[in-house]
C-alpha positions as CSV (number, residue, x, y, z in Angstrom):
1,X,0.0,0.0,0.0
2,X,1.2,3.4,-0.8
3,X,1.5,6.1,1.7
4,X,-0.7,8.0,-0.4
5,X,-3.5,5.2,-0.6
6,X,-2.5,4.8,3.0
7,X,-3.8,8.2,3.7
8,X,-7.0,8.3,1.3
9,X,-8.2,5.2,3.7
10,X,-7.8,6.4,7.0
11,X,-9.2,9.7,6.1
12,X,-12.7,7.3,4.8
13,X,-12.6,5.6,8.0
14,X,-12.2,8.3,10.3
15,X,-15.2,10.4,8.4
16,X,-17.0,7.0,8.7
17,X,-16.6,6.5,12.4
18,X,-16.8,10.4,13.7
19,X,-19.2,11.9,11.3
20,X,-16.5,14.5,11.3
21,X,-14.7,15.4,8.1
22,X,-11.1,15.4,7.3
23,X,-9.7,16.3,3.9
24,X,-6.1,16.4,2.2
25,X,-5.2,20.1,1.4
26,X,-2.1,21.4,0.4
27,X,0.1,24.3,1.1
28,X,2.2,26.0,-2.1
29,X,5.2,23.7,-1.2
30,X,2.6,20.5,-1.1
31,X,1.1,19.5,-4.1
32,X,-1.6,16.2,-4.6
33,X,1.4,13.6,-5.6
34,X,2.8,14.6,-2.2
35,X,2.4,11.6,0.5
36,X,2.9,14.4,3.2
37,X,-0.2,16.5,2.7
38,X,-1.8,18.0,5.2
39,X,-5.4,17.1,6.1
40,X,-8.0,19.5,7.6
41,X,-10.8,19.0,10.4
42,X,-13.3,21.1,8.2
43,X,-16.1,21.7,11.1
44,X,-13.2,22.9,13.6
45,X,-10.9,24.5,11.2
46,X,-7.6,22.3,12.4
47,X,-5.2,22.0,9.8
48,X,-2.4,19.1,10.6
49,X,0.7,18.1,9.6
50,X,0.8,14.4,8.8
51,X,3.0,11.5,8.9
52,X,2.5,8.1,7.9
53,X,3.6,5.1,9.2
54,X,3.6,1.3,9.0
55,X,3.6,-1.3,11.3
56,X,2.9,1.0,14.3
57,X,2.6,-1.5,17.0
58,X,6.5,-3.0,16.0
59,X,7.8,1.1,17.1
60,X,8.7,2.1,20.2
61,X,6.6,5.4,21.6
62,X,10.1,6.9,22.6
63,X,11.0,6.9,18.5
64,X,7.4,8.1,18.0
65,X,7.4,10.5,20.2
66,X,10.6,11.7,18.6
67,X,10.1,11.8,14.9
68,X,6.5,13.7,15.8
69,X,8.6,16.4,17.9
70,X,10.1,17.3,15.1
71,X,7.0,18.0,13.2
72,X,5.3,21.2,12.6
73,X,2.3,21.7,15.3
74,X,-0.2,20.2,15.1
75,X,1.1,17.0,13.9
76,X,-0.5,13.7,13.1
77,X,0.6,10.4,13.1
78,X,-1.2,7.9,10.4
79,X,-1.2,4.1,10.7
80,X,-2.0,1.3,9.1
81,X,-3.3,-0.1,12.4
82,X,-3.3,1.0,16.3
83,X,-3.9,-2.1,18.1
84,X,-5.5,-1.2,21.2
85,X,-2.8,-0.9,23.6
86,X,-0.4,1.4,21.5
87,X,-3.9,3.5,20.8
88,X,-3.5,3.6,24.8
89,X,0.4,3.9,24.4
90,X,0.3,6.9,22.2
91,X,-3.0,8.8,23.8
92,X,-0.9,8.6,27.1
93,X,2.0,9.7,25.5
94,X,0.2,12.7,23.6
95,X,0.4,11.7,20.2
96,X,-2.5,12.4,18.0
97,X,-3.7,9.6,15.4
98,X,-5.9,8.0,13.0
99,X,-5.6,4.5,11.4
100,X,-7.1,2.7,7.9
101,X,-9.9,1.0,10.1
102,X,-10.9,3.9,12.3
103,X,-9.6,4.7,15.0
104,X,-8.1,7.6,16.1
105,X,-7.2,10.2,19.0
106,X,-7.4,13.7,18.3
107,X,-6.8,16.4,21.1
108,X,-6.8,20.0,19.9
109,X,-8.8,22.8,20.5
110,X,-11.1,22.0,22.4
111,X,-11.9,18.7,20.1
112,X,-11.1,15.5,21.4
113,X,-12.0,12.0,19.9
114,X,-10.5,8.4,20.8
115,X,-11.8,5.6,19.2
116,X,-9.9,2.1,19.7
117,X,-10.7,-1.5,19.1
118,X,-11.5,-1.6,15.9
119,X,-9.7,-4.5,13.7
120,X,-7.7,-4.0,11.2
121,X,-9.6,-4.6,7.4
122,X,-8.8,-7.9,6.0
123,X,-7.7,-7.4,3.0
124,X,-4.7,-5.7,4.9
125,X,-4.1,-8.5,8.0
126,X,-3.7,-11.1,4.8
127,X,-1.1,-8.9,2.8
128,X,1.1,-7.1,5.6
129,X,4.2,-9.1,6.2
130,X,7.8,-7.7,8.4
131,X,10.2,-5.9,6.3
132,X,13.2,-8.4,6.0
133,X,15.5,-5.9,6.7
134,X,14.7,-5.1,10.0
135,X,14.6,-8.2,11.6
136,X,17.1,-9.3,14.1
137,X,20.2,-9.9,11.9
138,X,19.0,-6.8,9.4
139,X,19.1,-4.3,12.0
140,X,22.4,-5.9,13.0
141,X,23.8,-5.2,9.5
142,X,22.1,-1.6,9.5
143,X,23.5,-0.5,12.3
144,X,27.0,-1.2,11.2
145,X,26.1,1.2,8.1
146,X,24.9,3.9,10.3
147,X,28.3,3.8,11.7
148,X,30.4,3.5,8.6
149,X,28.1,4.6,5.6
150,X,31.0,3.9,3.1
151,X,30.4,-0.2,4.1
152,X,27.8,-0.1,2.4
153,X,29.8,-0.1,-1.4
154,X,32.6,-2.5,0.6
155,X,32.4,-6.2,-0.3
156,X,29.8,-8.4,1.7
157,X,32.9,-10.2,3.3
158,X,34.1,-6.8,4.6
159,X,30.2,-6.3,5.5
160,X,29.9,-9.7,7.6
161,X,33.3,-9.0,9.3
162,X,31.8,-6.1,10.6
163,X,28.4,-6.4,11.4
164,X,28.8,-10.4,12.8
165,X,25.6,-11.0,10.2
166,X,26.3,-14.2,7.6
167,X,27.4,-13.7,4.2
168,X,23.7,-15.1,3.5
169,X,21.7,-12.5,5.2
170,X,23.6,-9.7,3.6
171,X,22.4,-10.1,-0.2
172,X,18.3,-9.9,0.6
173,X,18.9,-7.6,3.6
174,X,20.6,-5.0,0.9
175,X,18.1,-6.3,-1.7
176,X,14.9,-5.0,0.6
177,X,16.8,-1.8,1.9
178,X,17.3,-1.1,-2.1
179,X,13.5,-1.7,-3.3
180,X,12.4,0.2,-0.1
181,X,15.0,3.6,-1.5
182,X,17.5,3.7,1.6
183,X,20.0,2.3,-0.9
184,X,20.4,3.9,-4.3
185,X,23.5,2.9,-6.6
186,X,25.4,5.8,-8.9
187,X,27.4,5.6,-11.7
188,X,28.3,2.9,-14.4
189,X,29.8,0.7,-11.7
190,X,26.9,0.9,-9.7
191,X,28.6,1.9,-6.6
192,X,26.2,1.3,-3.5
193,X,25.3,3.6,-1.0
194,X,23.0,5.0,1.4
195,X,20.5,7.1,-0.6
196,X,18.3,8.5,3.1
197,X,20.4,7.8,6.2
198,X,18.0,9.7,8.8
199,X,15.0,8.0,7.3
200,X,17.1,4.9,7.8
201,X,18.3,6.0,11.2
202,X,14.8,6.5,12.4
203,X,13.4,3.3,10.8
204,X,16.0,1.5,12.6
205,X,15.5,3.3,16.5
206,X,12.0,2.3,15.8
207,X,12.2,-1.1,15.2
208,X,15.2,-2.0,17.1
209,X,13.5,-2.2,20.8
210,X,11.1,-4.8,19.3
211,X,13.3,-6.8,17.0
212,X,16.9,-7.0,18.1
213,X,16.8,-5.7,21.8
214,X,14.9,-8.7,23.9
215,X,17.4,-11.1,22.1
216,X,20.4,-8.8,23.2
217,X,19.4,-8.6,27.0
218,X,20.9,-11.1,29.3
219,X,19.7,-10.2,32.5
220,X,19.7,-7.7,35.4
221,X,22.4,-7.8,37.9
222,X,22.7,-6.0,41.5
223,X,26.1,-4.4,42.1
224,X,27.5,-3.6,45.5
225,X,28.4,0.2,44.4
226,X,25.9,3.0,44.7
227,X,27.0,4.6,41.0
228,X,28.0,1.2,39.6
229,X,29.4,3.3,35.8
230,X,31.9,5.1,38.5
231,X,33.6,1.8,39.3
232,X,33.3,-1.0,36.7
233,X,35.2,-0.4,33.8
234,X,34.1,-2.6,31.0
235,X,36.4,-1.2,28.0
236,X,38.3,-4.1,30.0
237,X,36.1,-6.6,29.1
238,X,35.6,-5.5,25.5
239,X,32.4,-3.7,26.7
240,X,30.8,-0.4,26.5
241,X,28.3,2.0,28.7
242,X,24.6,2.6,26.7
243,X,21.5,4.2,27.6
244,X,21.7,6.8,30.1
245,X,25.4,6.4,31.3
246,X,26.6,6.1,27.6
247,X,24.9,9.3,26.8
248,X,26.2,11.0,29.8
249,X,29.7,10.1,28.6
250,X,29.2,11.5,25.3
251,X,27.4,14.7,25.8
252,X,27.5,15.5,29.4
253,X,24.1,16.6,29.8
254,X,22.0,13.5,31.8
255,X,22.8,12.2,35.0
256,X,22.5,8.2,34.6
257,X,19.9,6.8,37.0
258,X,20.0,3.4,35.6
259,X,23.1,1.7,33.8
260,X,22.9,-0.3,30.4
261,X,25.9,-2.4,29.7
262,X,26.8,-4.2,26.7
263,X,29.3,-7.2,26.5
264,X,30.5,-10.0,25.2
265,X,28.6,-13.0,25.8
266,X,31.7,-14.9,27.0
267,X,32.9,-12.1,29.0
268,X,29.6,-12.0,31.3
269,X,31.1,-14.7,33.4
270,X,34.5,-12.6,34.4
271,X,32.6,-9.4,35.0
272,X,30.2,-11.0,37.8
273,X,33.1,-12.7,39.3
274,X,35.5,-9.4,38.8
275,X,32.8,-6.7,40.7
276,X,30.9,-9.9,42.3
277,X,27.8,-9.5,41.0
278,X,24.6,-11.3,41.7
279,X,21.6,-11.7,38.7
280,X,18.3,-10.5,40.1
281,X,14.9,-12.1,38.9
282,X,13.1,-10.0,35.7
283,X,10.4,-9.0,38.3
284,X,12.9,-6.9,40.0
285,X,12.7,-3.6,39.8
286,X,16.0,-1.7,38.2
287,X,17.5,0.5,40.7
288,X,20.7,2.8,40.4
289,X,22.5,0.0,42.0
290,X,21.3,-2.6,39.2
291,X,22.9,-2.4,36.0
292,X,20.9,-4.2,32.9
293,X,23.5,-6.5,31.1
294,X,23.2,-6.9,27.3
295,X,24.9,-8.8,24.7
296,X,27.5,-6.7,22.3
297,X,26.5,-7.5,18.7
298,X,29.1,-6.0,16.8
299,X,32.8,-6.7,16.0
300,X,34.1,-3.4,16.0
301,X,35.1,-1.4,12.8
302,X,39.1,-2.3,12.5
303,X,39.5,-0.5,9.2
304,X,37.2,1.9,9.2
305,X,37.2,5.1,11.0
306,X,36.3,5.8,14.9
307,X,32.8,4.0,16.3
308,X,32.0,7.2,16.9
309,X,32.3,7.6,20.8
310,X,33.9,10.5,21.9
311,X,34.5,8.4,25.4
312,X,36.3,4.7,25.2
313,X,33.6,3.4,27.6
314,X,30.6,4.8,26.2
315,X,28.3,2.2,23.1
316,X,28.3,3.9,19.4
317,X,26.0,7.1,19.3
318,X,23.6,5.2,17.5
319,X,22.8,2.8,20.1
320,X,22.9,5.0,22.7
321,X,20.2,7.0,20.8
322,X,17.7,4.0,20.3
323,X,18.1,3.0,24.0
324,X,17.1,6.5,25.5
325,X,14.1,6.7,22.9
326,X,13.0,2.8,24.0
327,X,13.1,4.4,27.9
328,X,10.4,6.4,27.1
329,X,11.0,8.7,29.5
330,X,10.8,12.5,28.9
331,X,14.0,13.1,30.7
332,X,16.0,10.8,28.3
333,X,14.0,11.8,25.4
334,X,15.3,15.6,25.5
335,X,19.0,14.0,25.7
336,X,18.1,12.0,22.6
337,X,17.4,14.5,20.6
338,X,20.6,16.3,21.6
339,X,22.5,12.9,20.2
340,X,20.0,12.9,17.4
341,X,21.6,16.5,16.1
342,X,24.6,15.0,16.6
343,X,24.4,11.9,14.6
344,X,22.0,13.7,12.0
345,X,25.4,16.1,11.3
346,X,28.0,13.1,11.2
347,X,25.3,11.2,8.8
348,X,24.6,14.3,6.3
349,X,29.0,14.7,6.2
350,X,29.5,11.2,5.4
């Protein structure tokens, strides 16, 4: 489905639900081949600024929340679907909507609709299917080209070596990225490379809570220290700080209340015995004397430039990025977006 069609049906589905009517209209830098129109709320005169979006529920609200930040007030999100917990999700979180099979949250001016529960049409539950690219091991390979744009014209041996994905996974992971336009190829030798790398950064921060994350996370551990990122060193270990103590570390601007620690899975062992510590159950509740303990899925980048971390301890900007949007919380959100600029600069040099 096109974002445009994608559009046309929500818009039908909201009218038919509410009564209300929303149109597409267009500003003079917005024409009708534009998928970003704007769409009006005739009968309260709200004009909003629209983005569409796919596979909702597979997002994290911290990337949502993000992306619609940055959007011209008022903003609205369009969907595909909202199951009904992320209609909750994003009401809570303040993020107006509306889906192809009608429902919807609008808050402003006075006007305020929510409408969840409704299923998704069938023709669309029988023809939606995940993006290849952003499963586990495509993310895995996507990050490594968020890092290094330039690996994406290398060989895929140089790519695997990288990114620790198979020489398999590489050809229909770039094959997907390509039809989808984050990968365009120039000039008679068809040199590779990445054609939008903040659409692809904020596809990836999106989807990489839901897809790579849970496999990553090997458990919680209690510490004996009080500000556990002041004592354990884990550049030792071949590990790095992410999250809140990895941002901290790079941009000095959040003070780390919980600590995100990525590894090695067979240097796990000689950190608990090193700084003795004890794994808690996954009911506990994280406290700044817990640190959350997750596997390190990349190789490193031997030939290519820095990873990217101005401090030796601190996980690849990228990563730090996606964990402080999958938090959720507001105070981490603001420090995203700090990183965001940051890694929106590096991307638009390379």
């Amino acid at each position: 489905m096109s974002e445009a069609l994608l559009l046309d049906q929500a818009i039908t589905a909201f009218n038919r639900e509410t009564g209300l009517v929303l149109s597409k209209c267009w500003s003079n830098k917005r024409s009708p081949e534009d998928d970003d129109a704007a769409i009006q709320l005739h009968t309260h005169g709200i004009k909003y600024n629209v983005e569409t979006k796919r596979w909702v529920q597979q997002a994290s609200v911290g990337s949502l929340s993000a992306q619609y930040g940055r959007m011209p007030a008022p903003a609205l999100l369009v969907a595909d679907y909202v199951n009904p917990n992320m209609a909750d999700r994003l009401r809570d979180a303040g993020l107006q909507f509306i889906d192809t099979a009608g429902n919807a949250f609008l808050n402003e001016n006075n006007l305020f609709v929510f409408i969840k529960g409704n299923r998704a049409p069938t023709s669309q539950s029988s023809t939606r299917r995940t993006t290849r690219a952003f499963n586990a091991s495509g993310l895995k390979l996507i990050f490594s080209f968020l890092l290094e744009p330039g690996l994406v014209g290398e060989t895929y041996r140089t790519m695997a070596a990288v990114s620790g994905v198979s020489l398999g996974t590489i050809g229909w992971v770039l094959s997907d990225l390509q039809e989808k336009g984050y990968i365009q190829e120039l000039g008679k030798k068809h040199i590779k490379s990445l054609a939008t790398p903040i659409d692809l950064l904020d596809r990836w921060a999106e989807a990489y809570p839901e897809k790579l994350l849970p496999d990553l996370d090997l458990g919680l551990f209690k510490t004996q220290f009080q500000i556990p990122w002041k004592n354990i060193e884990p550049s030792v270990l071949e590990g790095c700080w992410g999250g809140e103590v990895g941002a901290s570390l790079l941009d000095h601007y959040l003070s780390p209340e919980q600590g995100t620690l990525y590894l090695p899975k067979d240097r796990v062992k000689e950190l608990v015995m090193n700084y003795r510590l004890q794994r808690v159950t996954k009911y506990t509740t994280a406290t700044p004397e817990t640190i959350r303990i997750c596997e390190k899925f990349w190789n490193g980048f031997p030939e290519m430039s820095d990873n990217h971390s101005k401090h030796f301890d601190a996980a690849p900007d990228v990563l730090i990025y996606a964990d402080l949007l999958a938090s959720g919380e507001p105070r981490n959100l603001e420090a995203a977006e700090r990183i965001y600029g940051q890694i929106k600069d590096r991307l638009q040099v390379d």
